[in-house]
C-alpha positions in Angstrom: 16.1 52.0 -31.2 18.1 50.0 -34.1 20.9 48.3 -32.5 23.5 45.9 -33.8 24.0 42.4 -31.5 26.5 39.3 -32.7 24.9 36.0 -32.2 25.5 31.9 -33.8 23.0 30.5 -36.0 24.2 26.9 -36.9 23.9 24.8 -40.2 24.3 21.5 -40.3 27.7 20.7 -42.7 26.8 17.7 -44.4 22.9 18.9 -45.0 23.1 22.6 -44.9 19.9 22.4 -42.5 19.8 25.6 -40.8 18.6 24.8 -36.9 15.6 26.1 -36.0 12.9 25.2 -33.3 9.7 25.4 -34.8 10.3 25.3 -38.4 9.8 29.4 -38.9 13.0 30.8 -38.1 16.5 30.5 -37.4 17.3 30.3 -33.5 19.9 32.9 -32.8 22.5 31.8 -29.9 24.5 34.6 -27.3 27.3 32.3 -27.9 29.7 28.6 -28.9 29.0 27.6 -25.9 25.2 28.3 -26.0 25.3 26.6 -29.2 26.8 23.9 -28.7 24.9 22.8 -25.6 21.7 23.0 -26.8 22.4 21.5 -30.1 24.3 18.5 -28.8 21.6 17.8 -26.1 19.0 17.4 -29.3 21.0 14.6 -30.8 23.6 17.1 -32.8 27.3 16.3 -33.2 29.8 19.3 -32.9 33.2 18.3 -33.5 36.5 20.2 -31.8 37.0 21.9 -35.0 33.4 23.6 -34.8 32.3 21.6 -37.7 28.2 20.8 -37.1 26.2 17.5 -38.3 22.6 16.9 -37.1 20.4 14.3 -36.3 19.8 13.3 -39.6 19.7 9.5 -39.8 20.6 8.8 -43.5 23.6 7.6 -44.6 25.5 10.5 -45.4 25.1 11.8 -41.5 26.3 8.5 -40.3 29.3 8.4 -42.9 30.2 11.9 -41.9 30.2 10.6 -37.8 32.0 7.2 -38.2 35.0 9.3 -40.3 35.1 10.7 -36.3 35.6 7.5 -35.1 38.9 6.5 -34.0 39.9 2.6 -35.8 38.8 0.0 -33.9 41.3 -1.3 -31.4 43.4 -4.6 -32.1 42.4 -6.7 -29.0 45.3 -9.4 -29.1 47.3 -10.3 -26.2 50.6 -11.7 -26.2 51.0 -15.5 -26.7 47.0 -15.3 -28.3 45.8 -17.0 -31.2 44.1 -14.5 -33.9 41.5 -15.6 -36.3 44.1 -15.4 -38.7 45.8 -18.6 -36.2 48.8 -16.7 -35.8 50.2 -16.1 -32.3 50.4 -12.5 -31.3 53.6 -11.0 -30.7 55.4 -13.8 -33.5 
């Protein structure tokens, strides 16, 4: 029998690296969530907006995952001296 089935493959955005587990094929997921789980559990970053980056350590990938990052915070407490020698709050 011939029958049709929907399934993910994923592909890395930044390296168009199409997972797969052993190199001869692409793994075929039931689902997102599937996905998702397995792929973030090898070191894969899925962002909310279903956009994919693997493991890759170069620094393309790790441009790609600090543009994630939120800015650092500003950790300056009223009446505090910055580097800058200003007081905080002035």
């Amino acid at each position: 029998m011939i029958a049709n089935h929907a399934c993910v493959t994923v592909a890395c955005d930044i390296c168009k690296y199409v997972y797969d587990q052993d190199e001869s094929h692409s793994v075929h997921f039931d689902d997102l969530a599937e996905a998702r789980n397995a792929l973030t559990g090898l070191g894969w970053t899925i962002t909310a907006d279903g956009e994919a980056i693997c493991s890759m350590d170069d620094g393309e990938h790790q441009a790609a995952i600090a543009a994630l990052m939120p800015p650092e915070p500003v950790m300056q407490v009223p009446g505090q001296l910055g580097f800058d020698g200003t007081e905080a709050g002035s």
